[in-house]
C-alpha positions as a LaTeX table, in Angstrom:
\begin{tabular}{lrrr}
\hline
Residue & $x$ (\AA) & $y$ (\AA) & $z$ (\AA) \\
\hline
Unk1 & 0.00 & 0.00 & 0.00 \\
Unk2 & 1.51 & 3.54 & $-0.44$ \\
Unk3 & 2.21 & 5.10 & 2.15 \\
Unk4 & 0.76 & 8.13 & 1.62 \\
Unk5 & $-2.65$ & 6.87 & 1.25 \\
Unk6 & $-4.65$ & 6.41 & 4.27 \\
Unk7 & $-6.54$ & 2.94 & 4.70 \\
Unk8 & $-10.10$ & 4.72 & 4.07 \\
Unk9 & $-8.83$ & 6.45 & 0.76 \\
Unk10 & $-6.99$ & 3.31 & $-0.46$ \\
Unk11 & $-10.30$ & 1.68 & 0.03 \\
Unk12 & $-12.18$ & 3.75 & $-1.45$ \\
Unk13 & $-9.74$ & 3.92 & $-4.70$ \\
Unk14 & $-9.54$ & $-0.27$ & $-4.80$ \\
Unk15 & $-13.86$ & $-0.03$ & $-4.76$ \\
Unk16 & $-13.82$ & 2.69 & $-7.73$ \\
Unk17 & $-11.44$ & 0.69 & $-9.65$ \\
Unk18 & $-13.62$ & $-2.33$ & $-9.11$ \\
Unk19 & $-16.67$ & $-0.63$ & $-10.30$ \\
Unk20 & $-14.95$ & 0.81 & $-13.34$ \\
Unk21 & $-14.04$ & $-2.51$ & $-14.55$ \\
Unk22 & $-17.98$ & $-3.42$ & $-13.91$ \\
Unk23 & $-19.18$ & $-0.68$ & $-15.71$ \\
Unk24 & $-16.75$ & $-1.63$ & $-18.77$ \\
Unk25 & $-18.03$ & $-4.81$ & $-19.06$ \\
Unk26 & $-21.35$ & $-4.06$ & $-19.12$ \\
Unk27 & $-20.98$ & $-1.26$ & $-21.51$ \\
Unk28 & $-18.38$ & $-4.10$ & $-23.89$ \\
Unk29 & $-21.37$ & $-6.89$ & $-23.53$ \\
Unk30 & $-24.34$ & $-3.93$ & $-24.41$ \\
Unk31 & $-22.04$ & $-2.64$ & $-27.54$ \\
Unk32 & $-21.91$ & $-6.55$ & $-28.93$ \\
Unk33 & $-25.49$ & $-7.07$ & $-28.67$ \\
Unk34 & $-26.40$ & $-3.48$ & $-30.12$ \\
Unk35 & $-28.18$ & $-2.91$ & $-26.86$ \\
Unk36 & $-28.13$ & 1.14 & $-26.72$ \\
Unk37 & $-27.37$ & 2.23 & $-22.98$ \\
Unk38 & $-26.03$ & 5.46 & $-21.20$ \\
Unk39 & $-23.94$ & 5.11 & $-18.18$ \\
Unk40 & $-25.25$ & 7.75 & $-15.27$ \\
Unk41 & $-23.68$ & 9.94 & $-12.30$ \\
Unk42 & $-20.86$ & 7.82 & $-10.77$ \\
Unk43 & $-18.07$ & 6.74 & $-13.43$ \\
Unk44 & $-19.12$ & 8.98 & $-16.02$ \\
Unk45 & $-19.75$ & 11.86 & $-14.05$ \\
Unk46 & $-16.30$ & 11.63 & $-12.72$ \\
Unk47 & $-14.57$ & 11.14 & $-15.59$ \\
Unk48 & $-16.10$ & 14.49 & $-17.20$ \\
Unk49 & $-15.99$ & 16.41 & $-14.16$ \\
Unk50 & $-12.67$ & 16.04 & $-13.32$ \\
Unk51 & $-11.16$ & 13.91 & $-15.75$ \\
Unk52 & $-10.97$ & 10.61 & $-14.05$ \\
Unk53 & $-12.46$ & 8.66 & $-11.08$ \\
Unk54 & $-10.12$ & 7.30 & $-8.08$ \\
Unk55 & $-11.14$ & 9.16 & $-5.49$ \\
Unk56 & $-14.87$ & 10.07 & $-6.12$ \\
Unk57 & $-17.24$ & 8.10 & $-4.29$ \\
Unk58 & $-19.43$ & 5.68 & $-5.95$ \\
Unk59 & $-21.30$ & 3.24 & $-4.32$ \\
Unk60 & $-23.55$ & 1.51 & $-7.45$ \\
Unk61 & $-23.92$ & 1.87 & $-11.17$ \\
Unk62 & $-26.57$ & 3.43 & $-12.87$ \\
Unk63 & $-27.20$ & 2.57 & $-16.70$ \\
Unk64 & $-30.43$ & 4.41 & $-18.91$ \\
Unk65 & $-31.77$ & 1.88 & $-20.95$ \\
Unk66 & $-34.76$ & 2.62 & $-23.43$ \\
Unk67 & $-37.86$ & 0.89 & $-21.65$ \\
Unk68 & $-38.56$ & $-1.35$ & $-24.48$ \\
Unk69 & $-35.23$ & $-2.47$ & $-24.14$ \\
Unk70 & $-35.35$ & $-3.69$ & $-20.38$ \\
Unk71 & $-35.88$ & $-7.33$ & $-21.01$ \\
Unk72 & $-32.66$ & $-7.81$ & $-23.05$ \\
Unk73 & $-30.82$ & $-5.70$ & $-20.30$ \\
Unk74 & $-32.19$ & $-8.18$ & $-17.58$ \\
Unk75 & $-31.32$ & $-11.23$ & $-19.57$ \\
Unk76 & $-27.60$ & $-9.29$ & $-20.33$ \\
Unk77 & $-27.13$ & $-8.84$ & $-16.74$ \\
Unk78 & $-28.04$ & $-12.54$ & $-15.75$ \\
Unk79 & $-25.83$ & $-13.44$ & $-18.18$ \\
Unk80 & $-23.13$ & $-12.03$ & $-16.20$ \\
Unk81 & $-23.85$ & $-13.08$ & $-12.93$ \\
Unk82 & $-26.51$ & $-10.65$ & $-11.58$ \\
Unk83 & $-29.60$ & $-11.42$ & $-9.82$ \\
Unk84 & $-32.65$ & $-9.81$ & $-10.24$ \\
Unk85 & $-34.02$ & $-7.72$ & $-6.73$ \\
Unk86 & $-37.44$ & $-6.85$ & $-6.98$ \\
Unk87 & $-40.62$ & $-6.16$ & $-4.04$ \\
Unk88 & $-42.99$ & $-8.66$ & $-6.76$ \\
Unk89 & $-42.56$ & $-9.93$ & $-10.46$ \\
Unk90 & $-43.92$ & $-6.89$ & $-12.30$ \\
Unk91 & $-43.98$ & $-4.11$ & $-9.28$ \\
Unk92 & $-40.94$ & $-1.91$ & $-10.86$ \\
Unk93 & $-41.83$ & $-1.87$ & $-14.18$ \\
Unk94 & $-45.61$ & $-0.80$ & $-12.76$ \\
Unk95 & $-44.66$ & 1.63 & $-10.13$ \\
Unk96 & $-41.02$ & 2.35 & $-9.92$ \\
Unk97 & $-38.09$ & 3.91 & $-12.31$ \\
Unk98 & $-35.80$ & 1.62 & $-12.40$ \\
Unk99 & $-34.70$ & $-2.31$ & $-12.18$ \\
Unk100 & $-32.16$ & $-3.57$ & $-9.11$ \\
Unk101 & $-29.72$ & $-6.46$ & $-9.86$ \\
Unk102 & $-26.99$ & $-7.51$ & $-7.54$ \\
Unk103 & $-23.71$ & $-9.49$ & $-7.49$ \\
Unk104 & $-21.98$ & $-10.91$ & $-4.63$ \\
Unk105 & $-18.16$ & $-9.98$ & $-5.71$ \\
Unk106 & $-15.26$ & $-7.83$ & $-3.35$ \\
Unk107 & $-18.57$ & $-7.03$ & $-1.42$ \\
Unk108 & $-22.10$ & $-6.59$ & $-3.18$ \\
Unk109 & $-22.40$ & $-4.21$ & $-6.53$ \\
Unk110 & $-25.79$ & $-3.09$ & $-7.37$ \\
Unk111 & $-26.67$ & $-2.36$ & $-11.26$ \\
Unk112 & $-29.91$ & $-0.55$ & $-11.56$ \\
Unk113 & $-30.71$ & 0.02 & $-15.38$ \\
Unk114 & $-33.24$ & 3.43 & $-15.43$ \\
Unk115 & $-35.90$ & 3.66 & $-17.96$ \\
Unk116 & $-36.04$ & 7.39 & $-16.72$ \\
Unk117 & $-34.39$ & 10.08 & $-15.70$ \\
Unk118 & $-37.00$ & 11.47 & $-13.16$ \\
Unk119 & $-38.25$ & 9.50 & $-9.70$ \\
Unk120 & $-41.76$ & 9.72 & $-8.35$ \\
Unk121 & $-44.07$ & 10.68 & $-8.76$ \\
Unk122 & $-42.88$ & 12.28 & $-12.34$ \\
Unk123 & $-41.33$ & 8.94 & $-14.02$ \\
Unk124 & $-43.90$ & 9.20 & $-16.73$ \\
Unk125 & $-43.60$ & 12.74 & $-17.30$ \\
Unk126 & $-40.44$ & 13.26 & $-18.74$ \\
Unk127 & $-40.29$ & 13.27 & $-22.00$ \\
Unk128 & $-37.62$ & 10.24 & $-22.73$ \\
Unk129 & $-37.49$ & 10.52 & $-26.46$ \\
Unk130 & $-36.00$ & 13.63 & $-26.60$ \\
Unk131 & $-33.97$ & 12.78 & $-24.32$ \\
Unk132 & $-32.42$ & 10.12 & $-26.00$ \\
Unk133 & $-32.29$ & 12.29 & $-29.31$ \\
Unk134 & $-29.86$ & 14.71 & $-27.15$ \\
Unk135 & $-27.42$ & 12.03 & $-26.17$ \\
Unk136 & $-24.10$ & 12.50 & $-27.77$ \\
Unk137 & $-21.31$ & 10.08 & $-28.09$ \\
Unk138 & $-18.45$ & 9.77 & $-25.69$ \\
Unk139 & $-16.66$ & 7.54 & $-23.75$ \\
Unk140 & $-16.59$ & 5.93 & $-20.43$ \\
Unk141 & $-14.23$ & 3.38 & $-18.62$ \\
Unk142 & $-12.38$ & 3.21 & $-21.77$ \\
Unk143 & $-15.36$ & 1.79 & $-24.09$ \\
Unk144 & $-17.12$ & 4.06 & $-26.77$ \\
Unk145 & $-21.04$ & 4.55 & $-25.28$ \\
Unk146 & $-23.82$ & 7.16 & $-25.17$ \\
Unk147 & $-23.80$ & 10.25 & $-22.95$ \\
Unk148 & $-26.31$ & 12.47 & $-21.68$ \\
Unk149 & $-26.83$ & 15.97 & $-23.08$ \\
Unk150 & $-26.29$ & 18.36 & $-20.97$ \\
Unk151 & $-28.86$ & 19.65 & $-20.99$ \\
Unk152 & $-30.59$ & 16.31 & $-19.65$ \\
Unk153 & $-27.66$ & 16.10 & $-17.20$ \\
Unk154 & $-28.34$ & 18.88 & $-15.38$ \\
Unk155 & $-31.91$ & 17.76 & $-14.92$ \\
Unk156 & $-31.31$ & 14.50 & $-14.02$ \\
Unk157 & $-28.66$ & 15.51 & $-11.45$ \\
Unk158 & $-31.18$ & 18.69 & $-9.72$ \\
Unk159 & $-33.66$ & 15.54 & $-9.42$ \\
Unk160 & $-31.17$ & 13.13 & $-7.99$ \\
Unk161 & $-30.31$ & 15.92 & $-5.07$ \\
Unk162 & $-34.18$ & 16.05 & $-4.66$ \\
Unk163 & $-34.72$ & 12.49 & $-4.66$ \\
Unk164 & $-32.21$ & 12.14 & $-1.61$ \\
Unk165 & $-33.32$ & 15.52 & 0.03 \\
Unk166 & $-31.68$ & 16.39 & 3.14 \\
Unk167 & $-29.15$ & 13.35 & 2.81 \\
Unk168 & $-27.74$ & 14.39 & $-0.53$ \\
Unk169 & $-24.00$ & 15.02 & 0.46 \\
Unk170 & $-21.97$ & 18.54 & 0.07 \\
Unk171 & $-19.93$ & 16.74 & $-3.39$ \\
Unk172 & $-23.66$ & 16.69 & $-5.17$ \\
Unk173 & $-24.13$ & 20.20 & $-4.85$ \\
Unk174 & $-20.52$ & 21.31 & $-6.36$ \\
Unk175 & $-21.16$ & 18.83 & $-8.59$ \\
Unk176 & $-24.07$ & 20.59 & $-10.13$ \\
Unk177 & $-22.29$ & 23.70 & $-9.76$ \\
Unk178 & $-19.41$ & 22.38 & $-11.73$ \\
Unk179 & $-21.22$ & 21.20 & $-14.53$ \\
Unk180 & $-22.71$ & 24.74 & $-14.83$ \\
Unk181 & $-19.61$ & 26.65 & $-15.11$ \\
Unk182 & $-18.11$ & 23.56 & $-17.20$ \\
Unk183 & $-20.13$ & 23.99 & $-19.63$ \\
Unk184 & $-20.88$ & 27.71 & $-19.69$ \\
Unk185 & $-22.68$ & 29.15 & $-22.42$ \\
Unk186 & $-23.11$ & 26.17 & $-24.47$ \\
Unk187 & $-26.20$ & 24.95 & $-21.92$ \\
Unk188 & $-29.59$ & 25.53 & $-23.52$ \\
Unk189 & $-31.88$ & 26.93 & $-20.85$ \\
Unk190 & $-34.99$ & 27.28 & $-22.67$ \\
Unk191 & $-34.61$ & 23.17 & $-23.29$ \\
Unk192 & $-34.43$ & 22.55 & $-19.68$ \\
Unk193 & $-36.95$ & 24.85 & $-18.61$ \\
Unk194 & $-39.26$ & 23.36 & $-21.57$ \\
Unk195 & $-38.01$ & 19.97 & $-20.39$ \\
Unk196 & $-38.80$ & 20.24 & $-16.56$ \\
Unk197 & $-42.11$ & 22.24 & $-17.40$ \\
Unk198 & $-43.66$ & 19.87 & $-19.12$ \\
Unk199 & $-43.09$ & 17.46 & $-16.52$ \\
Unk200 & $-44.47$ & 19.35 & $-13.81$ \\
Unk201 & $-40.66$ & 19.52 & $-11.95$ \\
Unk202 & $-40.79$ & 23.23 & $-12.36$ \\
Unk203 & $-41.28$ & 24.37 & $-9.02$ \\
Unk204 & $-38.78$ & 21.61 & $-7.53$ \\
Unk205 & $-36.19$ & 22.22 & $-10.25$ \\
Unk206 & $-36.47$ & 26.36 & $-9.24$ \\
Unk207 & $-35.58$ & 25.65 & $-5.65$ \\
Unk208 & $-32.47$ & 23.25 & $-6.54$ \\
Unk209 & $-31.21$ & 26.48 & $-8.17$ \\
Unk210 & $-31.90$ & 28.68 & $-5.84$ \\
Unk211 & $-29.69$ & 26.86 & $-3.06$ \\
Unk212 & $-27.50$ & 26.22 & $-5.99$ \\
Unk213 & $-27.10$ & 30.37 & $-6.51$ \\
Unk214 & $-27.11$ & 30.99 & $-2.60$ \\
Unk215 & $-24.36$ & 28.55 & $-1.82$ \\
Unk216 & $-21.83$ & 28.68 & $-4.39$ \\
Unk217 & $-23.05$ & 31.93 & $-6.65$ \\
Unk218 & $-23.60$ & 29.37 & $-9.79$ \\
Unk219 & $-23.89$ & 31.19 & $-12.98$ \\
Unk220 & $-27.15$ & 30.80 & $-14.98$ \\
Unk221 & $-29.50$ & 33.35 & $-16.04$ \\
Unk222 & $-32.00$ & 34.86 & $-13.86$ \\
Unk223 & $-35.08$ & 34.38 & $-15.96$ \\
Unk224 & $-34.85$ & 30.70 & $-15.57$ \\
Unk225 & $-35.31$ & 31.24 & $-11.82$ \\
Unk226 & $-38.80$ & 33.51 & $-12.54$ \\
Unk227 & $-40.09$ & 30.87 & $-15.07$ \\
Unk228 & $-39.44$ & 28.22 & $-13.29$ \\
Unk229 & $-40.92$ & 29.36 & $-9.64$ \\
Unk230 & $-43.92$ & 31.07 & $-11.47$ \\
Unk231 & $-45.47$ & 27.85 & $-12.26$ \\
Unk232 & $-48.61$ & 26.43 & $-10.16$ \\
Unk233 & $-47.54$ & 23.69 & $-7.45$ \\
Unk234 & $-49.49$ & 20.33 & $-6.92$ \\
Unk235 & $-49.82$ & 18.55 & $-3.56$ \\
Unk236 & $-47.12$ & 16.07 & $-4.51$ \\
Unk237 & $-44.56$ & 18.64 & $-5.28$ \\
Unk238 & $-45.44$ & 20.54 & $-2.08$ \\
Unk239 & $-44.91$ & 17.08 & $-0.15$ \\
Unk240 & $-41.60$ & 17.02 & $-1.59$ \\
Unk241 & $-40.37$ & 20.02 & $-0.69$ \\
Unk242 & $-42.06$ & 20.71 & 2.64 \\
Unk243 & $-41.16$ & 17.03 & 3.71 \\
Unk244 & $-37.34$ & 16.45 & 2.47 \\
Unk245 & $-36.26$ & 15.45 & 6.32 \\
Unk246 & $-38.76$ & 12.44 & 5.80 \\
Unk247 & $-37.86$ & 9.21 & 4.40 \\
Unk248 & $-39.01$ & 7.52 & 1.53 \\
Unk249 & $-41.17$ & 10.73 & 0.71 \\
Unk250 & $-41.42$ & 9.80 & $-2.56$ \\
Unk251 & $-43.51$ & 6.35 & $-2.18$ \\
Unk252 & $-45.77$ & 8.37 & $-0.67$ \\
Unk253 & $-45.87$ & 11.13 & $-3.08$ \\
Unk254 & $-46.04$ & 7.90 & $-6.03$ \\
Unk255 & $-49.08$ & 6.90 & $-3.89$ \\
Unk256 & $-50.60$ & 10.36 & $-4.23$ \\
Unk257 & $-49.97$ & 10.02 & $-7.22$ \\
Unk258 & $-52.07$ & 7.48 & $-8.69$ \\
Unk259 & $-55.15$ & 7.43 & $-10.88$ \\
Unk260 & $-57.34$ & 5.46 & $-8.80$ \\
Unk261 & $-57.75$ & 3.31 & $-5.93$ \\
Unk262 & $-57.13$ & $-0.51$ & $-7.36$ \\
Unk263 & $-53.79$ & 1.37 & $-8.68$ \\
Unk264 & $-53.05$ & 2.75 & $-4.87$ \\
Unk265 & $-53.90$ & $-0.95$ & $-3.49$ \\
Unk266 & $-51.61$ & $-2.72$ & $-5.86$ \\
Unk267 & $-49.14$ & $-0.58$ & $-4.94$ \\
Unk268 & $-49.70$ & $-0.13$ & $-1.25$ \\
Unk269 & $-50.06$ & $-4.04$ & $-1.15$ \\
Unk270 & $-46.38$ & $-4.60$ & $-3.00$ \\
Unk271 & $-45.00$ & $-1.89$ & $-0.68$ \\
Unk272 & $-46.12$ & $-3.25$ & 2.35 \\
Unk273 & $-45.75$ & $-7.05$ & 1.85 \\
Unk274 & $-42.68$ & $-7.94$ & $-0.92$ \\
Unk275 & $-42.11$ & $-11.34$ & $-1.81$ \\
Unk276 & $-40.51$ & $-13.78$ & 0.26 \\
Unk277 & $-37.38$ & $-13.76$ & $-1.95$ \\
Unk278 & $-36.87$ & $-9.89$ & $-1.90$ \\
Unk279 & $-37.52$ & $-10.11$ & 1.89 \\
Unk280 & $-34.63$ & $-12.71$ & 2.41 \\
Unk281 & $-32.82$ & $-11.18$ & 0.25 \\
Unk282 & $-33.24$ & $-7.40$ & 2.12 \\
Unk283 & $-33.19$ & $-8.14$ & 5.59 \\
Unk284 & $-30.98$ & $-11.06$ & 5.22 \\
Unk285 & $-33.19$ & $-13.20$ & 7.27 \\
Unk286 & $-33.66$ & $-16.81$ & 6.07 \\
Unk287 & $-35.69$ & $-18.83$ & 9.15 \\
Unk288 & $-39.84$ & $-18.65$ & 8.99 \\
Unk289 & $-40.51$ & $-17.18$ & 12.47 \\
Unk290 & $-37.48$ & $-13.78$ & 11.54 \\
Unk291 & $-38.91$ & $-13.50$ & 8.27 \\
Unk292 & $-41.98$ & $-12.92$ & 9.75 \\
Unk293 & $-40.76$ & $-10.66$ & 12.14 \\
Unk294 & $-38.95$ & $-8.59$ & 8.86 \\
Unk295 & $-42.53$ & $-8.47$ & 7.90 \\
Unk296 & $-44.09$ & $-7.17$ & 11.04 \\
Unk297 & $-41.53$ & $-4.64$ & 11.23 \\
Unk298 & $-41.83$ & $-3.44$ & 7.60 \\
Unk299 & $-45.55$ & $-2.74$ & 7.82 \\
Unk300 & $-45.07$ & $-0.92$ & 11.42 \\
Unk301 & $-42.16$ & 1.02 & 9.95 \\
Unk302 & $-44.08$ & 1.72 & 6.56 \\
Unk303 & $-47.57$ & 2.86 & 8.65 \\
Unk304 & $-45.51$ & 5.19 & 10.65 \\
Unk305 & $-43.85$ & 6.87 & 8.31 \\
Unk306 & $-47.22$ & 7.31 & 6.14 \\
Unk307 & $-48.94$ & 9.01 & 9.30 \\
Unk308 & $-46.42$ & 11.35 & 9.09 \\
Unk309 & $-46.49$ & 11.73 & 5.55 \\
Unk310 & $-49.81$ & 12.50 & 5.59 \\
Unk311 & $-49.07$ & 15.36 & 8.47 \\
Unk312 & $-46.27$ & 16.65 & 6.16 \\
Unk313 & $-49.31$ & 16.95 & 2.83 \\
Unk314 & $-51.71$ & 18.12 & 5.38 \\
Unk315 & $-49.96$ & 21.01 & 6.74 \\
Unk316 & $-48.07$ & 21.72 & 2.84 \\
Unk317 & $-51.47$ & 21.93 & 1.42 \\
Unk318 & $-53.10$ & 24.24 & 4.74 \\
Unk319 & $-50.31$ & 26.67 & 4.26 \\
Unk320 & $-50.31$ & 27.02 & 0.59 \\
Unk321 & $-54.28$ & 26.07 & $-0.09$ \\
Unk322 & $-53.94$ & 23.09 & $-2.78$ \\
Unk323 & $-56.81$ & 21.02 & $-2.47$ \\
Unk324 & $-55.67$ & 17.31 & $-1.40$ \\
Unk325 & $-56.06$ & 14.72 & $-3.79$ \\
Unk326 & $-58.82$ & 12.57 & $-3.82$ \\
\hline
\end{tabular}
């Protein structure tokens, strides 16, 4: 070990280097079988940032895959040793925005191949094909692939620091700041302001860069600030915002969300009781009377946090009169 690296960093450096190699050989095997894919945040992030990746931390690896295209990405990853992690057959691609797959090897790396770049409740929204007509070519972990715009970057990575609210860490926010000034006056503002308008991320998108502005004086022209804040808030956005200190806000917010109540009951019933499998799988619990224990404890933990959920929505729709949905 050298010397001048402490245990923590060399760590840290050994994990990236093991992920990098991951990453490669999932973008070699998606390149052979003309399987179109665009690596996100982690590896690729670094590597345009700041020109390479030792010491940034990255703790999975996060692929966009075109929806129609998940099958042949879950077979791909099978292929190479993955297994699938999911609450029931069918719940992700119904309710979620992405697929989980896991590999025991140097400690457990998760793949989750996106179909979106948004989380709940706007995974619909977005509009994806123009999304994927802005990717440009690059290259990542040394193998030719697709890369967001960045344009679609930027997006992506204000929704990412509200997806993890009060837990995103410090690096996420220079991060975004970075990419600003990185790319300067090339960034098209009216596309992301058309892009997070239309899905209804306008309001959540403004505050991002407001903080962003406050904390580190990022560059970008005021107007987008004005256009962005001056559009009407639902009850789900307001639960985001006002309730960022919660956890796992956004099921919640998903089961706001939905259209009607056999939707919210498939949902609330996946939530609440996963399949066996996933529950072994998660709580690493294997005997009959523990699992059902894991179970107990899920639903008490789930019911709690949606009573205070629903305080959070109650008092974010008092204060700002939005009806609640129905």
């Amino acid at each position: 070990m050298n010397p001048c690296l402490s245990p923590d960093t060399a760590h840290l450096a050994a994990r990236t280097m093991i992920l990098r190699d991951e990453l490669a050989s999932i973008l070699r095997a998606c390149r052979d079988r003309s399987l179109i894919c665009a690596p996100l945040r982690g590896i690729a992030l670094a590597e345009q940032l700041y020109g390479g990746n030792a010491l940034r931390p990255t703790g999975d690896i996060d692929l966009l895959v075109r929806r129609m295209d998940l099958p042949r990405m879950s077979a791909l990853l099978t292929e190479l040793g993955y297994e699938p992690m999911e609450h029931r057959p069918g719940f992700a691609g119904s309710f979620s925005y992405t697929l989980e797959f896991v590999k025991d090897r140097h400690g457990w790396i998760v793949v989750e191949p996106h179909w979106t770049l948004a989380y709940p409740p706007f995974t619909d929204a977005l509009d994806m094909d123009a999304v994927w007509n802005r990717c440009r070519a690059g290259r990542v972990a040394g193998v030719d692939t697709l890369l967001l715009g960045h344009e679609d970057l930027l997006v992506h990575l204000c929704a990412h620091l509200l997806h993890h609210g009060d837990k995103a860490p410090p690096l996420w926010w220079h991060e975004l700041d970075l990419l600003i000034r990185q790319t300067g006056t090339s960034l098209n503002w009216d596309t992301i302001v058309e892009s997070v308008e239309r899905s209804g991320q306008s309001f959540l998108v403004a505050g991002v860069l407001q903080t962003l502005r406050d904390r580190f004086q990022t560059p970008f022209p005021p107007p987008v600030l004005i256009r962005l804040a001056a559009r009407p808030q639902t009850s789900s956005t307001l639960l985001l915002v006002q309730a960022s200190h919660l956890s796992s806000r956004e099921e919640f917010a998903r089961f706001v969300s939905l259209p009607d109540m056999r939707a919210k009951w498939r949902y609330a019933l996946g939530l609440l009781f996963p399949s066996p499998a996933y529950m072994k799988r998660r709580y690493k619990v294997q005997h009959p009377v523990r699992l059902g224990w894991a179970y107990a404890a899920r639903v008490f933990h789930i019911g709690w946090e949606g009573l205070r959920w629903t305080g959070a929505l109650l008092q974010a729709a008092c204060a700002s009169r939005i009806p609640l949905p129905r």
